[in-house]
C-alpha positions in Angstrom: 203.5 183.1 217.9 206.9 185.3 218.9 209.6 185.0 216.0 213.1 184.8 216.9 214.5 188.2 216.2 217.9 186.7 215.5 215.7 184.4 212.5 214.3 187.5 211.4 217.8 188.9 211.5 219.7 185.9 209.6 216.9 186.1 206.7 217.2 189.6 206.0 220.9 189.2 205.3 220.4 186.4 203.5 218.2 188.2 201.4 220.1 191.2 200.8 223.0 189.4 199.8 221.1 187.1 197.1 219.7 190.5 196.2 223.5 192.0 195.6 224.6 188.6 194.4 222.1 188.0 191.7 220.3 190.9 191.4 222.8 192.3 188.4 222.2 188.9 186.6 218.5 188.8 186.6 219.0 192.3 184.8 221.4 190.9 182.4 218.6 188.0 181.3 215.8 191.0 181.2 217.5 192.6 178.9 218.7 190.1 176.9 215.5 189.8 175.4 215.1 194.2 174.8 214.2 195.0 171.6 216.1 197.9 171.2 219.8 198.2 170.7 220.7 200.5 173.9 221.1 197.8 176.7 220.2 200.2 179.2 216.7 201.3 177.8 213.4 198.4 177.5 211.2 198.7 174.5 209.9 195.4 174.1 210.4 192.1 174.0 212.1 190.2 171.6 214.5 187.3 171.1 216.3 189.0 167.9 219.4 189.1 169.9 219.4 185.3 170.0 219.5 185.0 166.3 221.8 187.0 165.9 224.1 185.2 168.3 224.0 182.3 166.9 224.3 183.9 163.4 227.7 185.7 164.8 230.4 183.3 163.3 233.1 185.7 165.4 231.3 184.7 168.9 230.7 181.2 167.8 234.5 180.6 166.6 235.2 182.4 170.1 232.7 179.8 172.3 234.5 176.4 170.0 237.9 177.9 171.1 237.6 178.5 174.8 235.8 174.9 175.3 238.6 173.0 173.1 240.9 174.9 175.2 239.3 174.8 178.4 238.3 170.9 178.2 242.0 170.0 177.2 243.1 171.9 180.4 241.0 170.3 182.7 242.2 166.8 181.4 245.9 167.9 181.3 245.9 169.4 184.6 243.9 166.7 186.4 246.5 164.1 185.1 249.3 166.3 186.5 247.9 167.6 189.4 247.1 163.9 190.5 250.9 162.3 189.9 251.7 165.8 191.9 249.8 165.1 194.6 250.7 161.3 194.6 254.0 162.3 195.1 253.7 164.7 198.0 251.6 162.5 199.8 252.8 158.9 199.3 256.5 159.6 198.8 258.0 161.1 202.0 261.3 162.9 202.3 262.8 163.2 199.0 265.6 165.6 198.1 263.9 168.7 196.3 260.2 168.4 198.0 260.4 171.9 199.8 261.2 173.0 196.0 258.9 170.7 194.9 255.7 172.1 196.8 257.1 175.7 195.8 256.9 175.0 192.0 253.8 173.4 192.6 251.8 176.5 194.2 253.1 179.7 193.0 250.8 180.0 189.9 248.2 180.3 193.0 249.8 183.7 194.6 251.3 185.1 191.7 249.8 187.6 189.7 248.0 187.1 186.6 249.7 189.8 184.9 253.7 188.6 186.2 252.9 184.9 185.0 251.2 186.0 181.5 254.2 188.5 181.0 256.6 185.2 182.0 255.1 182.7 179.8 255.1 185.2 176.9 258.8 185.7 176.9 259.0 181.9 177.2 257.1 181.8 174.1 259.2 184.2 172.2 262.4 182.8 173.2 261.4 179.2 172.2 259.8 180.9 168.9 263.4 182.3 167.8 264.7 178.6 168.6 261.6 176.8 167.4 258.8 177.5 164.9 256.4 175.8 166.2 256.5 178.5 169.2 256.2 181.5 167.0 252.8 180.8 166.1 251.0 181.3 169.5 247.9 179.9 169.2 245.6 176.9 170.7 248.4 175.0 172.3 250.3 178.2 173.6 247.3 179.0 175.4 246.8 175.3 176.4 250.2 175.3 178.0 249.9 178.6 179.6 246.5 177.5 181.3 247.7 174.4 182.6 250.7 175.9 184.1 248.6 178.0 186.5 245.4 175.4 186.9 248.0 172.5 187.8 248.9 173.9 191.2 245.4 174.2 191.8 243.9 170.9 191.0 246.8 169.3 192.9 245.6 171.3 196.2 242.6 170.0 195.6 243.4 166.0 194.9 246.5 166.2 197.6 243.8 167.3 200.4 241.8 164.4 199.8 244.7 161.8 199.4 245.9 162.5 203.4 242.3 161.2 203.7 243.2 157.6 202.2 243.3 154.6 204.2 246.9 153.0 203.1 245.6 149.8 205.2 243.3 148.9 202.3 245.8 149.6 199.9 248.1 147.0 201.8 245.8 144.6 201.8 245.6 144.6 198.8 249.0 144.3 197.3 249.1 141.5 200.3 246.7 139.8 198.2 248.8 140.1 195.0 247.6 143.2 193.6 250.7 145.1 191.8 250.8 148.7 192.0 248.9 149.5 188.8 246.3 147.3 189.8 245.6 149.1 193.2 246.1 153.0 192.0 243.0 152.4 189.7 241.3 149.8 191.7 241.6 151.3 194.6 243.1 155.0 194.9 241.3 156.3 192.0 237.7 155.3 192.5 238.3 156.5 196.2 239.7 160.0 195.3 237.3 160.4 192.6 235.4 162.9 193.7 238.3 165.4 194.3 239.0 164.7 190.5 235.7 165.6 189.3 235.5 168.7 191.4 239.3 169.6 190.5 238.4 169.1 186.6 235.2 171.2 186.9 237.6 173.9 188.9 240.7 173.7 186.4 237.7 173.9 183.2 235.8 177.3 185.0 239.2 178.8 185.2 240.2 178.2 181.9 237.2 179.3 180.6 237.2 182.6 182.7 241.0 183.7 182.1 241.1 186.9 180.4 244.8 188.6 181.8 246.9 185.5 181.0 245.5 184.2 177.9 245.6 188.1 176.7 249.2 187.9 176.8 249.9 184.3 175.5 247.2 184.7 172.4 247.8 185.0 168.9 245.8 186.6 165.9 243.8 183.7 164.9 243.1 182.6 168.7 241.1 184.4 169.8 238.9 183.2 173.2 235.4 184.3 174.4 236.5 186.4 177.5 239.0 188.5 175.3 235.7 188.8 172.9 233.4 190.2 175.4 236.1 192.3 177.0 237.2 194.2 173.6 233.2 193.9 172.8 232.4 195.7 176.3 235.0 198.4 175.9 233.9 199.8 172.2 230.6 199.5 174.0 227.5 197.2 175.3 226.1 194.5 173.0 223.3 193.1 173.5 224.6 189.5 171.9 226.5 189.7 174.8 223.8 189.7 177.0 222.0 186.9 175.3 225.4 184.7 175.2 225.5 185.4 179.2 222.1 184.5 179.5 222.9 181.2 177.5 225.9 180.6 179.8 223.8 180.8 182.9 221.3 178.9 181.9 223.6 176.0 180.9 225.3 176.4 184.4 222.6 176.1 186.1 221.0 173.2 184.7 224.2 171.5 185.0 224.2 172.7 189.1 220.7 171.4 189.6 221.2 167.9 188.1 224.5 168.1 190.3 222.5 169.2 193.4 219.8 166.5 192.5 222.5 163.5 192.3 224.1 164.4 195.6 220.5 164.8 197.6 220.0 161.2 195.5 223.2 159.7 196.9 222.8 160.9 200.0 219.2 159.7 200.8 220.3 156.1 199.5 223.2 156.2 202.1 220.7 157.1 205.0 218.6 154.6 203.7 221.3 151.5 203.6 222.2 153.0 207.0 218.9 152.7 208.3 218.4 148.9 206.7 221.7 148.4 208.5 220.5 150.0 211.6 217.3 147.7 211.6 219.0 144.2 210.7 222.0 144.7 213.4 218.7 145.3 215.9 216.5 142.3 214.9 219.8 140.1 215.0 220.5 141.4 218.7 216.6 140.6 219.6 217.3 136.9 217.6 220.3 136.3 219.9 218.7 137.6 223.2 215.3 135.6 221.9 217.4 132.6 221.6 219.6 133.1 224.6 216.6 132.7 226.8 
């Protein structure tokens, strides 16, 4: 039997780059449970490093701060990013929108560095004006990561609102449905998916942002990426490790059961397609049956 040397081709790239991909994570996990203290040398297994994560009050404030933070982001910038994209899409040819969409999308090209620096001297001009800005902490950061995840969620909701079909909507408000009543009857069960994936996007990035969050941060907030980062550079830990290996494992379950509801969903829509399939047929045969 002759294999297709294009096949053989394809799967030996595909191999390499899962190898280069997640070749430096299976590490991670291996020696997340090493014994010894050098992260770089095995001596045996053990899962000491675990307990003393989870014994690390520092990592575990750290982990409580970047979820509160990251999970009030999502929701803040889903909410936004939605009435944004509403407005783009539904309302056409209003004074400003050139500005509008401008606003909207710089966080996305700007550098991390130029909109941390910017949001910090917002901070401290507002904190000589108001108090309640001096103290940067939780909401400070808040604020600052749903200034930049905004423009992306509403990128994400505004592509699939040009997919809408405004005759349903119609129909409906022919049928006495007020505007209220069809944005969550309608609209919002329709572009649900883009809200799930753009409050899973806007939570990952909160949860990943080191540069901006470096400026905006206070004292007594600090986040888990500025932790590992000033725990990398006075040197490895192997807590670290351990927490990574945590992380990924979390992730992943999370992507499988995601990966298992879509294969799910999709095999009952091939299914009802196939019921529908087989009834439109035996009606045709019933009507030709009864035609002759």
């Amino acid at each position: 039997m002759r294999v297709n040397k294009p096949t053989i081709a394809r799967v030996v790239i595909i191999v390499l780059a899962l190898t280069f991909l997640y070749l430096p994570i299976g590490t991670l996990i291996a020696y997340s449970f090493n014994e010894s203290k050098m992260v770089t040398v095995w001596t045996d297994f053990s899962l000491k490093w675990y307990y003393a994560l989870f014994n690390n009050d520092a990592i575990i404030e750290a982990v409580g701060i970047s979820l509160l933070i990251a999970a009030m982001t999502s929701c803040a910038s889903v909410v936004i990013g939605t009435l944004a994209a509403f407005v783009l899409v539904r309302v056409r040819y209003f004074r400003g929108e050139s500005a509008f969409v401008l606003f909207m999308t710089a966080p996305m090209v700007l550098p991390e560095v130029i909109t941390g620096l910017a949001l910090l001297l917002l901070f401290v001009t507002l904190g000589n004006v108001i108090p309640f800005f001096a103290d940067r902490g939780i909401i400070a950061i808040w604020i600052a990561h749903v200034t930049f995840c905004s423009a992306y969620t509403t990128v994400v909701i505004r592509s699939r609102f040009r997919e809408l079909d405004i005759s349903i909507e119609e129909a409906a408000m022919d049928l006495g449905a007020g505007p209220i009543k069809v944005f969550f009857a309608i609209i919002l069960p329709a572009i649900m998916p883009a809200e799930v994936a753009a409050l899973l996007l806007s939570f990952t990035m909160s949860m990943d942002d080191l540069v901006i969050t470096s400026f905006i941060a206070g004292p007594d907030s600090t986040t888990l990426p500025m932790l590992i980062f000033s725990s990398v550079r006075r040197g490895l830990s192997p807590e670290i490790n351990a927490l990574a290996t945590i992380i990924v494992l979390i992730v992943s379950v999370f992507t499988f059961f995601a990966w298992l509801s879509m294969t799910k969903k999709q095999k009952r829509k091939a299914a009802d397609r196939a019921k529908a399939a087989s009834a439109k047929l035996k009606e045709e045969k019933a009507l030709i049956e009864h035609h002759f």
